[in-house]
mmJSON file of the N, C-alpha and C atoms, coordinates in Angstrom:
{"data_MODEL":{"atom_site":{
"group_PDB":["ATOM","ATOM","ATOM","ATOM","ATOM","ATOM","ATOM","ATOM","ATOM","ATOM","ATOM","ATOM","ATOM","ATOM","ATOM","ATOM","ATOM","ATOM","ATOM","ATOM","ATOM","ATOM","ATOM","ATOM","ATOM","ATOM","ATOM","ATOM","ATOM","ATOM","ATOM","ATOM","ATOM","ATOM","ATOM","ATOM","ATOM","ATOM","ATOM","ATOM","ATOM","ATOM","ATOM","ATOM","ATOM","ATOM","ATOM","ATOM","ATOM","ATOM","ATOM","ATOM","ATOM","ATOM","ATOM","ATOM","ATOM","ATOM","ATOM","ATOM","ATOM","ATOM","ATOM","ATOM","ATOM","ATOM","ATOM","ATOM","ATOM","ATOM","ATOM","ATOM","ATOM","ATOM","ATOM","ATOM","ATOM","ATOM","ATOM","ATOM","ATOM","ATOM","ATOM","ATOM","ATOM","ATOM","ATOM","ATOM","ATOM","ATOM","ATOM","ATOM","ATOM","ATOM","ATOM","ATOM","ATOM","ATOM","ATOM","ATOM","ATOM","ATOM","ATOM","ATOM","ATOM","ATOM","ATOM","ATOM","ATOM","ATOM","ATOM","ATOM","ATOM","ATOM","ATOM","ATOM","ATOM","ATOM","ATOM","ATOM","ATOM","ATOM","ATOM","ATOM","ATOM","ATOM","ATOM","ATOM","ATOM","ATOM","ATOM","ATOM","ATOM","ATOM","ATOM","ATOM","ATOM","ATOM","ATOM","ATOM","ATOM","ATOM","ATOM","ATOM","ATOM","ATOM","ATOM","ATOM","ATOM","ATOM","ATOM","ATOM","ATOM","ATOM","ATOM","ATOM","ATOM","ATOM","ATOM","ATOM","ATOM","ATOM","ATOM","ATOM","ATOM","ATOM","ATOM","ATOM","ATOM","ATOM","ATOM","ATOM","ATOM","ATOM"],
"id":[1,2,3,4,5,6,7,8,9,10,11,12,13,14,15,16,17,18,19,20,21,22,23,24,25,26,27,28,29,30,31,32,33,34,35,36,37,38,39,40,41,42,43,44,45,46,47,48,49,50,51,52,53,54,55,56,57,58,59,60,61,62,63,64,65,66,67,68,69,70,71,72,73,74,75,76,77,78,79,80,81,82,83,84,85,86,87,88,89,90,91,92,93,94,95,96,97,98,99,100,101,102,103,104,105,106,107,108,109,110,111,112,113,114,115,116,117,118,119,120,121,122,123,124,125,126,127,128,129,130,131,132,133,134,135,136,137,138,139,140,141,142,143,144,145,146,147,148,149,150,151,152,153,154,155,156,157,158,159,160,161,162,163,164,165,166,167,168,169,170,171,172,173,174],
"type_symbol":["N","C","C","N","C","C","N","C","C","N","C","C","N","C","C","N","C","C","N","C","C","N","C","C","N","C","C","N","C","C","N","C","C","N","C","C","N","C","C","N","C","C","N","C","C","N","C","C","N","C","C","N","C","C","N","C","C","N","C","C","N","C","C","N","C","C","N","C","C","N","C","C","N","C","C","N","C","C","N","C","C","N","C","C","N","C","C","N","C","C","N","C","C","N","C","C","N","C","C","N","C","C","N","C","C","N","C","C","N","C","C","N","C","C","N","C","C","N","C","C","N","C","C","N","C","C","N","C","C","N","C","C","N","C","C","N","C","C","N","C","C","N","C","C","N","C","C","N","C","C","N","C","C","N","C","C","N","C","C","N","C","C","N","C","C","N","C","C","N","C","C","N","C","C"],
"label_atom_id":["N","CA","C","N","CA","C","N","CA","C","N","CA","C","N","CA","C","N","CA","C","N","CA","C","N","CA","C","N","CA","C","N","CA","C","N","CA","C","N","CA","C","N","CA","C","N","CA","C","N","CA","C","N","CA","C","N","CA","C","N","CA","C","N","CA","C","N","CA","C","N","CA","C","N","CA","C","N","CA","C","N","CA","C","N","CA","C","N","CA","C","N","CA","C","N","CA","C","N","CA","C","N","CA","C","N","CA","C","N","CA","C","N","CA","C","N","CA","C","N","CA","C","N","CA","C","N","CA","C","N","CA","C","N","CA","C","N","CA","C","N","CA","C","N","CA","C","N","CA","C","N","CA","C","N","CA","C","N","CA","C","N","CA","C","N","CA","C","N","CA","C","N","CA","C","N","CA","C","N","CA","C","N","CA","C","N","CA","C","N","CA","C","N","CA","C","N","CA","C","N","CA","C"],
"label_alt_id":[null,null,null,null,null,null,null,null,null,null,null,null,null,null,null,null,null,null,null,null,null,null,null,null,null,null,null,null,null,null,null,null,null,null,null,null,null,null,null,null,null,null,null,null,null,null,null,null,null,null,null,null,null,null,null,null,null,null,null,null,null,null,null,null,null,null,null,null,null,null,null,null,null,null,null,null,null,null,null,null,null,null,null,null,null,null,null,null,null,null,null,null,null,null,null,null,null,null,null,null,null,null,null,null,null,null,null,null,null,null,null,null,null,null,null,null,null,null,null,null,null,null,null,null,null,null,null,null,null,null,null,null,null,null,null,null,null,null,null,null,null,null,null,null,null,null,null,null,null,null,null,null,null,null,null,null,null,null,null,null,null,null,null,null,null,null,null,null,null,null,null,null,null,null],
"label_comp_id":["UNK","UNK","UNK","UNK","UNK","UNK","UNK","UNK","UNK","UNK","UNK","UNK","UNK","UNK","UNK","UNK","UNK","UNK","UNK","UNK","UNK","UNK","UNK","UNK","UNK","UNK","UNK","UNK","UNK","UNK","UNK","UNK","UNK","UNK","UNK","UNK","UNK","UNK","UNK","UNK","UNK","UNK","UNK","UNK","UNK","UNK","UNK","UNK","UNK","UNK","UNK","UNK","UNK","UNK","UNK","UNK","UNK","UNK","UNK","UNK","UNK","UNK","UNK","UNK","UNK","UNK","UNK","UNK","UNK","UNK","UNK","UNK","UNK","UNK","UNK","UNK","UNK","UNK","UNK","UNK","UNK","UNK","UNK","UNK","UNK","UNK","UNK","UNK","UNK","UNK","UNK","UNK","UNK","UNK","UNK","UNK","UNK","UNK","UNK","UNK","UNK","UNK","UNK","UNK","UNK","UNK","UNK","UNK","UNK","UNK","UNK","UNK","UNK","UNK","UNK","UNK","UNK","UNK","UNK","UNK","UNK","UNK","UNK","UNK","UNK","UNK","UNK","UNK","UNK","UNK","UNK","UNK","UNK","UNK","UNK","UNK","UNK","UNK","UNK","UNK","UNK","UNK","UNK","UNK","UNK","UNK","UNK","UNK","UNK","UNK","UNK","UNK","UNK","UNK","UNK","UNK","UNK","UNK","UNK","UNK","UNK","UNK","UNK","UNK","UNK","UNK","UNK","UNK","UNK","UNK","UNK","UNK","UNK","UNK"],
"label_asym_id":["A","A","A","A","A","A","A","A","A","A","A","A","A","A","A","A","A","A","A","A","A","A","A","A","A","A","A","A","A","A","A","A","A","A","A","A","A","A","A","A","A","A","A","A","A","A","A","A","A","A","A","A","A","A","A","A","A","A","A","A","A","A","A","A","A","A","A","A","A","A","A","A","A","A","A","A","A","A","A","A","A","A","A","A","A","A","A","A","A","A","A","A","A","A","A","A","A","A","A","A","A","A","A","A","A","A","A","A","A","A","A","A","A","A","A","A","A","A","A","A","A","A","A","A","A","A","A","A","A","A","A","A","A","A","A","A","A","A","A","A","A","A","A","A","A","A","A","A","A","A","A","A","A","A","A","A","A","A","A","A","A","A","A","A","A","A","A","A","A","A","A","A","A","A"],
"label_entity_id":["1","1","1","1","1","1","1","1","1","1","1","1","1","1","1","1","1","1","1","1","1","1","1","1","1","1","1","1","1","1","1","1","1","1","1","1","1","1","1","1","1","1","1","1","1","1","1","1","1","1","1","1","1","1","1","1","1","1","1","1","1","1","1","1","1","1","1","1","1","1","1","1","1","1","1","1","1","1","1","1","1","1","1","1","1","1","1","1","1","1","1","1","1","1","1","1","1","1","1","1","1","1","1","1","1","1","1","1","1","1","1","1","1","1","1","1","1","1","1","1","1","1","1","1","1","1","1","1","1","1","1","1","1","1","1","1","1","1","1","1","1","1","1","1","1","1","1","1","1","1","1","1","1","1","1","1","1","1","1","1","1","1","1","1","1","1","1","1","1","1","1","1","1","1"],
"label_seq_id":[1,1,1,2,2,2,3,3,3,4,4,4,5,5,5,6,6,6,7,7,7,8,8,8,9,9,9,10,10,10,11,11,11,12,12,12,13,13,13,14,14,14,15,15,15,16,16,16,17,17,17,18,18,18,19,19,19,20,20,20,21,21,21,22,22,22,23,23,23,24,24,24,25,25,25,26,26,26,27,27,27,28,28,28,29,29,29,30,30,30,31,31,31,32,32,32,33,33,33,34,34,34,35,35,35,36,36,36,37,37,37,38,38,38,39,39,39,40,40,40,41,41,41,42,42,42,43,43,43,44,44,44,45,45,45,46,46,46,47,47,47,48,48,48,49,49,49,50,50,50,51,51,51,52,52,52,53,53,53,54,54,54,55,55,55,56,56,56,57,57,57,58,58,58],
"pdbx_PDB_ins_code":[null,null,null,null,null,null,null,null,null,null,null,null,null,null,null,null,null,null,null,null,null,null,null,null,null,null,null,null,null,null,null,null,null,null,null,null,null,null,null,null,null,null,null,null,null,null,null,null,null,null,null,null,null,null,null,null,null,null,null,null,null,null,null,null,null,null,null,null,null,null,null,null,null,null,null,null,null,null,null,null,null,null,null,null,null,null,null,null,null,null,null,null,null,null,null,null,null,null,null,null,null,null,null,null,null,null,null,null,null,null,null,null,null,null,null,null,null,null,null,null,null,null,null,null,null,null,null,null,null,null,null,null,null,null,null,null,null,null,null,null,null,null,null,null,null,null,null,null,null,null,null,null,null,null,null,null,null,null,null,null,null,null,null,null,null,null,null,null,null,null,null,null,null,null],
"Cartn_x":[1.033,0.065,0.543,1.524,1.988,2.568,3.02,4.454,3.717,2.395,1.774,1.536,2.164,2.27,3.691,4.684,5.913,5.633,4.783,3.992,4.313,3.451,3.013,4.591,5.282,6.413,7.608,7.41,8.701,8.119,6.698,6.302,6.656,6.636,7.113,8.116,9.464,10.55,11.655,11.057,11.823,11.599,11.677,11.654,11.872,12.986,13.215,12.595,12.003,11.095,9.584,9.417,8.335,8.623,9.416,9.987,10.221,9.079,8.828,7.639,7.776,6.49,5.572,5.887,5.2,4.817,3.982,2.641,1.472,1.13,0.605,-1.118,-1.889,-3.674,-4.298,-4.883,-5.936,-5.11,-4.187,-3.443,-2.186,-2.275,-1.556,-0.013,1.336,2.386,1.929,3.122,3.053,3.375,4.437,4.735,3.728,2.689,1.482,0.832,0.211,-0.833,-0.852,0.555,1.184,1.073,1.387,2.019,0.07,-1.017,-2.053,-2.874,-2.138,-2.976,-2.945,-1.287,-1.454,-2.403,-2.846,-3.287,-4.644,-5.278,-6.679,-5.972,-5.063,-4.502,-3.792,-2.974,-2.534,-3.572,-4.661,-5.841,-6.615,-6.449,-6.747,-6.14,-5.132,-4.219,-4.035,-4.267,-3.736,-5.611,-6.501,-7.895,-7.319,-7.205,-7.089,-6.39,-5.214,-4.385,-4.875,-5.836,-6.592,-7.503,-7.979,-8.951,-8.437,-7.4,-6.725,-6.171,-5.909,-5.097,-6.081,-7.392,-8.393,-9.358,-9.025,-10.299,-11.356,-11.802,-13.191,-13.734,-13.242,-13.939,-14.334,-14.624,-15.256,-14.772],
"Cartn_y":[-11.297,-10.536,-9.098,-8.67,-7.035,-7.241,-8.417,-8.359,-7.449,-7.958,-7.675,-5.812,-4.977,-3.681,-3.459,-4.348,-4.267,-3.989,-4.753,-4.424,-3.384,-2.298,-1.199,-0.345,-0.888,0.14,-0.44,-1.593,-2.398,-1.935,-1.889,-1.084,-0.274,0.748,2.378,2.532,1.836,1.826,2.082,0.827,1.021,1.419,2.917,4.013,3.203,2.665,2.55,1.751,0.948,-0.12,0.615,1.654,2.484,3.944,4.332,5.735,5.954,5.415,5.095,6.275,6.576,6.854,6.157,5.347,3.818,2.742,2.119,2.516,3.175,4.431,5.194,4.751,5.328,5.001,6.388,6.387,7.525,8.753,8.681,10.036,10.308,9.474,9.477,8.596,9.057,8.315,6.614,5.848,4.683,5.17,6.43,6.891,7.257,8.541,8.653,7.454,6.356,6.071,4.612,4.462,3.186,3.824,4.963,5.556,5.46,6.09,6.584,4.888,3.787,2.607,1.951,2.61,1.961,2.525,3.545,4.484,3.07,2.9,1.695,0.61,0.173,-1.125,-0.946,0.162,0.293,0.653,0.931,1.0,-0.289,-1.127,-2.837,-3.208,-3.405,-3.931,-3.124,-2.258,-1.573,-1.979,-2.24,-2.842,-4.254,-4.958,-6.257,-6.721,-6.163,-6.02,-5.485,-4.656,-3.997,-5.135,-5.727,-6.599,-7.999,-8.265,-9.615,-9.371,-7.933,-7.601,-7.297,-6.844,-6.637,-7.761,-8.542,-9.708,-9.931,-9.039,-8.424,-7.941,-7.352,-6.703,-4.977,-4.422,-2.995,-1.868],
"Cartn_z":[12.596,11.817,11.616,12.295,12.703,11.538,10.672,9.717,8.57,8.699,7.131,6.455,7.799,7.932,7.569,7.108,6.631,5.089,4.374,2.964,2.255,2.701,2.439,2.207,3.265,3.718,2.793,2.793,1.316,-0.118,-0.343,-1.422,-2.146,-1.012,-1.031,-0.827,-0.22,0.007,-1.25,-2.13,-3.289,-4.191,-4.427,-5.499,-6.781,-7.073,-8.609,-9.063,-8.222,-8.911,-9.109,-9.11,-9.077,-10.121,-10.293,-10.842,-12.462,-12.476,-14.402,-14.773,-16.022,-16.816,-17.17,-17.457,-17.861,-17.27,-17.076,-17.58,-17.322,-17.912,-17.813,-17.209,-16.381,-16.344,-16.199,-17.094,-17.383,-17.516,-18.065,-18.07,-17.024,-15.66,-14.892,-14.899,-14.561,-14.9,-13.531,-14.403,-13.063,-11.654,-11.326,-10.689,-9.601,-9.825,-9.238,-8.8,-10.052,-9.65,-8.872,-8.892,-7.788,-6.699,-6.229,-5.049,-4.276,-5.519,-4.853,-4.36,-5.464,-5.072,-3.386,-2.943,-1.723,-0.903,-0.853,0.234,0.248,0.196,0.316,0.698,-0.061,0.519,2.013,2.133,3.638,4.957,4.296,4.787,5.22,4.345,4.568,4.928,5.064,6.01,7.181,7.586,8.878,9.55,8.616,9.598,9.889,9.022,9.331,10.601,10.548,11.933,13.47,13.341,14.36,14.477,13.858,13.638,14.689,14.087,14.627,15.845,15.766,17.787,18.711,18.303,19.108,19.325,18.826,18.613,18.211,17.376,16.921,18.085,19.765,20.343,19.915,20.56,20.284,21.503],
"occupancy":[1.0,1.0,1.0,1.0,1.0,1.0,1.0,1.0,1.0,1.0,1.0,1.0,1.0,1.0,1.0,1.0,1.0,1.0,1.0,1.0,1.0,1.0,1.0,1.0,1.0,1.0,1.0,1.0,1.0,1.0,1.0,1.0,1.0,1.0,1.0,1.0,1.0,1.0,1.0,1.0,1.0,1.0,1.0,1.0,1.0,1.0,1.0,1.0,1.0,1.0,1.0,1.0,1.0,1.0,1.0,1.0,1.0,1.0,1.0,1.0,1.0,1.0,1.0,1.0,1.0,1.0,1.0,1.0,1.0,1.0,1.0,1.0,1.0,1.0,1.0,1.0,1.0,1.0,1.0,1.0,1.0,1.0,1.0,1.0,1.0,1.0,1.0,1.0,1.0,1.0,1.0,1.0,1.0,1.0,1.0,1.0,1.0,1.0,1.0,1.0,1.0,1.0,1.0,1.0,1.0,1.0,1.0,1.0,1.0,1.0,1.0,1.0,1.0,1.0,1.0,1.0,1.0,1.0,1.0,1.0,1.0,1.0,1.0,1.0,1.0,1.0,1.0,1.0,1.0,1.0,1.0,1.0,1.0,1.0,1.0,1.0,1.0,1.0,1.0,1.0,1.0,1.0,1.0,1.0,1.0,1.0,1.0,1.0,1.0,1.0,1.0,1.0,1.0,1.0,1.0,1.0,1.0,1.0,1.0,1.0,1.0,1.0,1.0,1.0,1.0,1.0,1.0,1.0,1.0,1.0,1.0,1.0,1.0,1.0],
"B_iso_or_equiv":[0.0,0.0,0.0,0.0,0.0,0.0,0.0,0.0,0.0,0.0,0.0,0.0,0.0,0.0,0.0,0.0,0.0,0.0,0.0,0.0,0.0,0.0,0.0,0.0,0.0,0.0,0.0,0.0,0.0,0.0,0.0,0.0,0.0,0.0,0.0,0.0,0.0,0.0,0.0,0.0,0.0,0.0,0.0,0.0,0.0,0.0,0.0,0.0,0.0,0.0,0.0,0.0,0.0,0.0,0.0,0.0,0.0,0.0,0.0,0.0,0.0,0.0,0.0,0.0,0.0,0.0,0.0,0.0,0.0,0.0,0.0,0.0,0.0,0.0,0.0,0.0,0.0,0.0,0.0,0.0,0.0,0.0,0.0,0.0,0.0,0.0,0.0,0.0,0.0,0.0,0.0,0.0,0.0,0.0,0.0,0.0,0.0,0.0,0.0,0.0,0.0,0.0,0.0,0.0,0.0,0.0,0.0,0.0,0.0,0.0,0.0,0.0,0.0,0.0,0.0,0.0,0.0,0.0,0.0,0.0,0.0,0.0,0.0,0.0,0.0,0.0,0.0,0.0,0.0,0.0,0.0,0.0,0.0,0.0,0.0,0.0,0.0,0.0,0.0,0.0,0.0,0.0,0.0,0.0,0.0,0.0,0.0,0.0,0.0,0.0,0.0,0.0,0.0,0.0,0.0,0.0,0.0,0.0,0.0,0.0,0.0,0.0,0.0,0.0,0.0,0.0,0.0,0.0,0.0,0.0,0.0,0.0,0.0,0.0],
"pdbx_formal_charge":[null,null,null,null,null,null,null,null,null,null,null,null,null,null,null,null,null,null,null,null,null,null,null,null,null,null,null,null,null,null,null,null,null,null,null,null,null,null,null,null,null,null,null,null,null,null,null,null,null,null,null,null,null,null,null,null,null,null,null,null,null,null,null,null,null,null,null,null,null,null,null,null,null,null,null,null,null,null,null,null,null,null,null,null,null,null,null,null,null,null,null,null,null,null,null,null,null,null,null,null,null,null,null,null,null,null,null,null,null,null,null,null,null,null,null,null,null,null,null,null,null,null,null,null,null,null,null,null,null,null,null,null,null,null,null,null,null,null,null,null,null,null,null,null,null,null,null,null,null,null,null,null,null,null,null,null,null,null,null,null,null,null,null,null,null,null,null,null,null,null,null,null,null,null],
"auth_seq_id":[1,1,1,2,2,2,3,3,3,4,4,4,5,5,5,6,6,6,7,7,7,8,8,8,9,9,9,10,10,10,11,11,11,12,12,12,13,13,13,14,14,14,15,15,15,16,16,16,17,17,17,18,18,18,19,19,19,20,20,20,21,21,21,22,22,22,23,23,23,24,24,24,25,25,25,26,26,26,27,27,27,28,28,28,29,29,29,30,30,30,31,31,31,32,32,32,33,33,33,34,34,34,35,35,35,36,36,36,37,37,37,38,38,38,39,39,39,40,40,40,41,41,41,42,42,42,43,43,43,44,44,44,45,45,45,46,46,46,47,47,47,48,48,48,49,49,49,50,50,50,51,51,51,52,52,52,53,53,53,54,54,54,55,55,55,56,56,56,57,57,57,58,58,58],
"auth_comp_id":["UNK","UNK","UNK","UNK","UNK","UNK","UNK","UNK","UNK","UNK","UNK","UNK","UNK","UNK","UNK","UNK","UNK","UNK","UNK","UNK","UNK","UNK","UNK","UNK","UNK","UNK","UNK","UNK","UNK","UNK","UNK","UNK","UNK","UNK","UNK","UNK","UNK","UNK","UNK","UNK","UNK","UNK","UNK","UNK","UNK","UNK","UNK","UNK","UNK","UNK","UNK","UNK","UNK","UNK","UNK","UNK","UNK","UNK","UNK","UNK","UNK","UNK","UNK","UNK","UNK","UNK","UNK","UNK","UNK","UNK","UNK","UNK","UNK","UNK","UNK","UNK","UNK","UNK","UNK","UNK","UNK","UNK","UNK","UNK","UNK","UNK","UNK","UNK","UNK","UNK","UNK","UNK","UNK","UNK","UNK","UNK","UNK","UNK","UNK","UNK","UNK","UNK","UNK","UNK","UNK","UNK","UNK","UNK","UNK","UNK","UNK","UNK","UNK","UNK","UNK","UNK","UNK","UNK","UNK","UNK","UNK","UNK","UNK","UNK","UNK","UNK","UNK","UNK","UNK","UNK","UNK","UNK","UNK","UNK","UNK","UNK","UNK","UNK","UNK","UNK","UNK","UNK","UNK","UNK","UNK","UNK","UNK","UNK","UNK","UNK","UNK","UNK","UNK","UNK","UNK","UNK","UNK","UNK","UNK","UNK","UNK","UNK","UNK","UNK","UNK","UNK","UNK","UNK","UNK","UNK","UNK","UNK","UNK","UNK"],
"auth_asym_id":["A","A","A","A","A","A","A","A","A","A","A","A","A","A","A","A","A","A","A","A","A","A","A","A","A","A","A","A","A","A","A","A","A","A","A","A","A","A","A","A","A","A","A","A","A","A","A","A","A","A","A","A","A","A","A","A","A","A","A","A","A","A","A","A","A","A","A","A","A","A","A","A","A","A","A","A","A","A","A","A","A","A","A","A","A","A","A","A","A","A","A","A","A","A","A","A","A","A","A","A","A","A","A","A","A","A","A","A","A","A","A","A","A","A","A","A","A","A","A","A","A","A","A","A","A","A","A","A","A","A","A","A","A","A","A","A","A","A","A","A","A","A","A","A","A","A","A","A","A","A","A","A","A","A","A","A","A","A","A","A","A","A","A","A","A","A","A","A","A","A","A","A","A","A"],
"auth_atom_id":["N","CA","C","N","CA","C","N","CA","C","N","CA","C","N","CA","C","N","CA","C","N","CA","C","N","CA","C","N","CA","C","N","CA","C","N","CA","C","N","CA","C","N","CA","C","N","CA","C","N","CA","C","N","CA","C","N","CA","C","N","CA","C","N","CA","C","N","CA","C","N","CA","C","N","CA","C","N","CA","C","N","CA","C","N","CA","C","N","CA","C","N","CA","C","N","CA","C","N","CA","C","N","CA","C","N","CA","C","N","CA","C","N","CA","C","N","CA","C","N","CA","C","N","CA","C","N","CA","C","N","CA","C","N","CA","C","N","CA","C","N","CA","C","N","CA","C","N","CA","C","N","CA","C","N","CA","C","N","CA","C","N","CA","C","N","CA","C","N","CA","C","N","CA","C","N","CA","C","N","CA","C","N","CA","C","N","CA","C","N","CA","C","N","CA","C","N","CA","C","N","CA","C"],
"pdbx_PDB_model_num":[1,1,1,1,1,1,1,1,1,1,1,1,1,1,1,1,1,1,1,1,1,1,1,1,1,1,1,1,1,1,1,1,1,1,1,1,1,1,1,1,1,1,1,1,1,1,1,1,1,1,1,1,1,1,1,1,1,1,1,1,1,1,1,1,1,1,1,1,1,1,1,1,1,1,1,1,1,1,1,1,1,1,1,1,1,1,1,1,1,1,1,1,1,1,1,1,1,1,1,1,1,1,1,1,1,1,1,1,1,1,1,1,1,1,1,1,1,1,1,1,1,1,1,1,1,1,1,1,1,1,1,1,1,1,1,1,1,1,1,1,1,1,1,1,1,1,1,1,1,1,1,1,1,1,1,1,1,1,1,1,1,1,1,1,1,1,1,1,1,1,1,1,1,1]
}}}
């Protein structure tokens, strides 16, 4: 389950597959608004994992 925190980090790893203008959202390059989408998703995944290593205890 720890793998799924590799994600986020192969994501962001590879610049050129990210380092475009195109396609643009709301004004923002792909550049920005890829970079800002992970921040929630590494967020879901870094619960989920807490989730599965803790056992749903508290």
């Amino acid at each position: 389950m720890k793998l799924l925190l590799l994600i986020p980090f192969l994501g962001l790893l590879w610049t050129p597959f990210y380092n475009a203008p195109l396609p643009a959202l709301f004004g923002f390059p792909f550049f920005y608004w890829y970079q800002f989408l992970w921040v929630p998703l590494t967020s879901f995944l870094i619960w989920l994992v807490y989730r599965h290593e803790n056992g749903g205890q508290r």
